[in-house]
N, C-alpha and C positions, 0 to 999 in steps of 0.2 A: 145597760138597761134593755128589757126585750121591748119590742115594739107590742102594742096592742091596736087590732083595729076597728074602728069603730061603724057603727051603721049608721043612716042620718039620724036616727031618732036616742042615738046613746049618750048619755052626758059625760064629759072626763072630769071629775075631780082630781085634781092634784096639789099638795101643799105649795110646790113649786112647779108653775104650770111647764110642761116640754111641749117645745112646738116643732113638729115633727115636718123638716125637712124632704120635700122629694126632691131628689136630684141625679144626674146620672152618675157612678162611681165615678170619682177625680183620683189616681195612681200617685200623684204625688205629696200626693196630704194637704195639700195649699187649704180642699172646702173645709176639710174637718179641724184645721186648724185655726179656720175661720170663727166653725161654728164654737169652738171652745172658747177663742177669747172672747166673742160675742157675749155669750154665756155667762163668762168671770165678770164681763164690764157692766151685764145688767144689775150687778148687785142681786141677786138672785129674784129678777122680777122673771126671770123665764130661764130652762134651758134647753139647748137649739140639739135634736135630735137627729142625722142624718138617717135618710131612709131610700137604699141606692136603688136606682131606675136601670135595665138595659141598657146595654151599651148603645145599641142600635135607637135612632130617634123615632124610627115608625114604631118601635114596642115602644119605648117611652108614650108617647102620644094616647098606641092603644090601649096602654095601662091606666093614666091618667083618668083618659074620656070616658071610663066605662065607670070608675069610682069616684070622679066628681058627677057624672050624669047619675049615678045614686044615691049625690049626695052625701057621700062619704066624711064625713066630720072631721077624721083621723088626718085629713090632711089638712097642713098650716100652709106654709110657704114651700110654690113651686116652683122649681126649675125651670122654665121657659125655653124650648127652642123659638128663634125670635119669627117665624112665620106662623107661629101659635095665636098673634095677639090678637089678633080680630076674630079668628072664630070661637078661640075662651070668654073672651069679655062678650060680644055676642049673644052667646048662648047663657051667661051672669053666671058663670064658673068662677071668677073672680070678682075681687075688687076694684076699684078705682082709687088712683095715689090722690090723695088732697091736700093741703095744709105745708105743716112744715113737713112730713117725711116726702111730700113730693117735691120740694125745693132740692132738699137733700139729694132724692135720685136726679134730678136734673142738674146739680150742679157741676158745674166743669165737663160736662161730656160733650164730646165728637157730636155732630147734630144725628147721622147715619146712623147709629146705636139707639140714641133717644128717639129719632123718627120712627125705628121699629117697636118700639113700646109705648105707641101713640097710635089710637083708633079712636076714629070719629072726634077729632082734636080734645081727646082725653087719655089723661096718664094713666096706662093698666099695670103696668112693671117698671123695675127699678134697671137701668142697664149695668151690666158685670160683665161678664168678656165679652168680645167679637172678633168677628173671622174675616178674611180674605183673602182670595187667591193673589199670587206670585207668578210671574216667570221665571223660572229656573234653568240654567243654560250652564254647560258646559265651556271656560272659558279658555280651556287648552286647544280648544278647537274652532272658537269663532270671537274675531277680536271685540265685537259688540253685540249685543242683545237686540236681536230682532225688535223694529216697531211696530209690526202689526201681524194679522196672522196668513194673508197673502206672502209678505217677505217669510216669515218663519218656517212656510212652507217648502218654498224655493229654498231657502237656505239649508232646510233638512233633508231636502232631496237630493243636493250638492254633494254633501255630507257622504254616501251612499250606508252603506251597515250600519255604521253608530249615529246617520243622521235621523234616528227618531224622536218623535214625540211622544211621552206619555201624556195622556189624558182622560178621563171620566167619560166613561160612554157605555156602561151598563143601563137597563132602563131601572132608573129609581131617580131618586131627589137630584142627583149629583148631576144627571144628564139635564135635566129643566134645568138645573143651575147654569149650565153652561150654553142652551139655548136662551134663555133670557137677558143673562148677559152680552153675549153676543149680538142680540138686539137692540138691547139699548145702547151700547158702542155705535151700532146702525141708527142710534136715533127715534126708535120704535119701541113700544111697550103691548106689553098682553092685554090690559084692561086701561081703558080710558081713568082721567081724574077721578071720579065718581067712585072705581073699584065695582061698578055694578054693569058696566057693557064694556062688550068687545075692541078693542082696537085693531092693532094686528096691520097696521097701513102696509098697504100691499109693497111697495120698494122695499124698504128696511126689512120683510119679514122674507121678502124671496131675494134678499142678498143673502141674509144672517143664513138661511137653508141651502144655499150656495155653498155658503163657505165653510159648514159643515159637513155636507157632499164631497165638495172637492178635498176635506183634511180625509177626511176617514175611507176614499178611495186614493189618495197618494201613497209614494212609496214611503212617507214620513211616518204614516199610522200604523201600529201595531197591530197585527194578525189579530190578536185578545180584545181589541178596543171596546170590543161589546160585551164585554165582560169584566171590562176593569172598573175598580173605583180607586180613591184617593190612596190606599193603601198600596194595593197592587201597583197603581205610578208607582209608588215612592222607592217599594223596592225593585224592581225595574230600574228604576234612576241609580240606585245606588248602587247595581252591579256593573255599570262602567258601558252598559249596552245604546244608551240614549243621552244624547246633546239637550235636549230640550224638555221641559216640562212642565205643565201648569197644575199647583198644587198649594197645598196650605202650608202657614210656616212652618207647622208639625214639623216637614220633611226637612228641617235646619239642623234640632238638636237630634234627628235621629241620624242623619248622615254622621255627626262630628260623634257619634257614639259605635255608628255601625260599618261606617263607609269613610275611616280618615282620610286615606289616600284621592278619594272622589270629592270631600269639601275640600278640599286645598284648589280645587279648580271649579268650582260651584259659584257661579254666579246670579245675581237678581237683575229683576228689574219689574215691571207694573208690566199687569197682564195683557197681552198683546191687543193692539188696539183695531176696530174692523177699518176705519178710515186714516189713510195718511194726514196729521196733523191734526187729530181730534182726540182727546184723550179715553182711554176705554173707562167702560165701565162696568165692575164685576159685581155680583149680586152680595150685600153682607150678611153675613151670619154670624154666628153666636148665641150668649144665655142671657135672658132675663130674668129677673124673680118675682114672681105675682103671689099674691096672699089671694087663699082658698076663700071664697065667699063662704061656706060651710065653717071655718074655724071658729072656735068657741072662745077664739082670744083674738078678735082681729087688731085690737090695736097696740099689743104686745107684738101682735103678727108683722104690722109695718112697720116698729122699731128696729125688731129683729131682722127682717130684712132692709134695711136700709142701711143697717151696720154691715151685714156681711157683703153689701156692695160697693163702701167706703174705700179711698182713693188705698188704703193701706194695705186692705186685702185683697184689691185690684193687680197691685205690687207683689204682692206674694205670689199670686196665682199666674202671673207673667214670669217671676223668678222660680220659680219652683216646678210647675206645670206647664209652662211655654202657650198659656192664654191672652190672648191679645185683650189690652184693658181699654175700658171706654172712656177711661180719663183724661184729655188731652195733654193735660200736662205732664204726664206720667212719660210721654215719649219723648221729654228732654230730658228724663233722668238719669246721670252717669251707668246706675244699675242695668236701667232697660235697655239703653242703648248695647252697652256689654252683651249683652243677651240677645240683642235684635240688633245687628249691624246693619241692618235695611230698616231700622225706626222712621227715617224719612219716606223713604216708600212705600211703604206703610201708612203712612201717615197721610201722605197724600194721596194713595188709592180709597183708602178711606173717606175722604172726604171726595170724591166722586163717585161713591160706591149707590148701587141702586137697591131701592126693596123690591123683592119678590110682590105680586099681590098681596094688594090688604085688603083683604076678603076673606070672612066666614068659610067662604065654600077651597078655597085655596088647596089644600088637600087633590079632592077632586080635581082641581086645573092643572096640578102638577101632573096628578095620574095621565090625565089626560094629553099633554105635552109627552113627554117619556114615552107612550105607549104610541103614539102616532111618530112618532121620530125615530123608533129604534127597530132595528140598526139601524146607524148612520150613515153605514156607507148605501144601504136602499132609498135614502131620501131622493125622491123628484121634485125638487123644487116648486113649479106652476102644479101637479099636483097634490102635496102636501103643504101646500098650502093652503087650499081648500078643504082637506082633509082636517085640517089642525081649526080651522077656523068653526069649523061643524064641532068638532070632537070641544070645544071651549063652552061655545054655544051648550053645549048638552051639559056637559059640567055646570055651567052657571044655572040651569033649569035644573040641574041633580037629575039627570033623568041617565040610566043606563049605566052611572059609576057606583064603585064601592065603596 
């Protein structure tokens, strides 16, 4: 069926209504075989349309924002990256889950998932996968997993040539990911409770800028660091050249597909932590699904998705796509486990895992992070930290970002 799109003011008649899915392509068929049984089980009260997004989540986003801000009709339920939730619900791009389809999205899930599809203690989306960094280590070469990123340092300079790290240190999303994290490992966060003022406590924020100083001018840091992202780590990692690595489970099944010789010495563990004897804390990611305030079937809208977030096809998309599910239960399943030999570490990174800002302007703050931090190996600690606290300040007033 061809897609048609509509403007705010267009009406869709259809005998049997399509609710037209945005979401970014999924390679392993897991959504779309979602959306088909979804489909078959309404009994033909709707069927669920895929309608694929950029790969990239900033076009996701810029595509999104420019067609729900006119109101675009044509779109049903969407795709959620999970730092979305506050500035869509916000600006009433969506809806809010009520009743029985929000029991449903809340049932069984990890809280770290659910917290992200909760603004202003309301349910805006159903949660469906989520993300979290790993420590990845070489274990032919070091009998245990660094505990923090001081020792990992030290241990990869030991190392000498293959004692590198890959890590995310382009300026875009991935590089905030990893200063915020590293923060609140330090105990510190971006924005106070509120989400509407600065934090930024001056210890935790001029260690976490210390200690991205000293990685990315050590001999551990790759030459490229300022231009890598998750990808570039992984295959990096996989050509035998780095001991060390912080990255997404992605880089699991694509080693045991591309690099067998390198999993057979691939080991985990939870992402290195800033303080000895406090456990880290990595930023979580992942998809949510929110139904468009515009649809013209919203309550088809959050049957429909409420099914395709179900513990079953949380399960498919974890066995088929290597998407981490929100279902807690789903990580003592013989299946998942099979598939994620680190289910526990996982598991428990999870539930220490932090949100980004829950803030409308969030966007902005990232920009603004990334751009005052990169390169890493240029950070001066005592001065970008004033730098960074200015550059926040201006984001939260919108003044001078884009």
């Amino acid at each position: 069926m061809s897609i048609i799109l509509y403007g705010c003011s267009s009406q869709r008649r259809e005998a049997i209504p399509t609710l037209n899915w945005y979401v970014a392509g999924e390679p392993s068929g897991a959504f779309s075989m979602a959306a088909r049984r979804c489909s078959e089980d309404s009994g033909q009260a709707y069927k669920i349309e895929q309608v694929p997004l950029p790969a990239d989540a900033d076009q996701q986003r810029e595509q999104l924002v420019r067609r729900l801000a006119a109101g675009d009709n044509s779109i049903d339920i969407i795709g959620m990256d999970v730092i979305w939730t506050a500035e869509f619900a916000q600006a009433g791009w969506i809806l809010p889950w009520t009743g029985e389809t929000a029991e449903q999205a809340k049932a069984g899930r990890l809280d770290a998932p659910l917290q992200s599809a909760i603004y202003q203690n309301q349910l805006w989306a159903a949660p469906f996968t989520t993300n979290i960094q790993l420590l990845w280590y070489r274990t032919d070469r070091v009998t245990a997993a660094p505990a923090t990123w001081d020792e990992m340092i030290l241990v990869a300079e030991s190392l000498g040539k293959t004692g590198t790290i890959q890590a995310q240190g382009e300026r875009y999303e991935g590089l905030t990911a990893f200063f915020i994290s590293l923060l609140a490992s330090n105990g510190g966060s971006v924005l106070d409770v509120s989400g509407k003022h600065i934090s930024l406590a001056q210890q935790p924020t001029l260690q976490t800028l210390s200690t991205m100083a000293r990685f990315a001018n050590s001999r551990a840091a790759v030459r490229a660091l300022a231009t890598t992202r998750e990808d570039q780590a992984r295959l990096a990692f996989e050509s035998g050249h780095s001991s060390f690595m912080v990255n997404y489970p992605f880089v699991w099944p694509s080693a045991q597909r591309n690099a067998p010789e390198i999993v057979k010495h691939m080991g985990w563990a939870r992402w290195p932590a800033a303080i000895e004897g406090k456990p880290s804390r990595f930023v979580i990611g992942g998809l949510n699904l929110g139904v468009s305030a515009y649809t013209p079937y919203p309550q088809l809208a959050f049957h429909a998705a409420a099914c395709l977030t179900a513990a079953r096809h949380q399960r498919m998309a974890a066995e088929l796509g290597g998407l981490l599910p929100t279902v807690a239960a789903l990580y003592d399943e013989p299946e998942i486990r099979a598939t994620y030999p680190f289910a526990d570490v996982l598991r428990s990174s999870l539930n220490d895992a932090v949100q980004r800002p829950q803030t409308p302007l969030y966007n902005d703050i990232s920009l603004a992070i990334s751009r005052t931090l990169h390169p890493m190996r240029d950070i001066e600690p005592q001065k970008d930290f004033i730098r960074l606290r200015r550059a926040i300040e201006r984001a939260l007033n919108s003044e001078g970002l884009l």
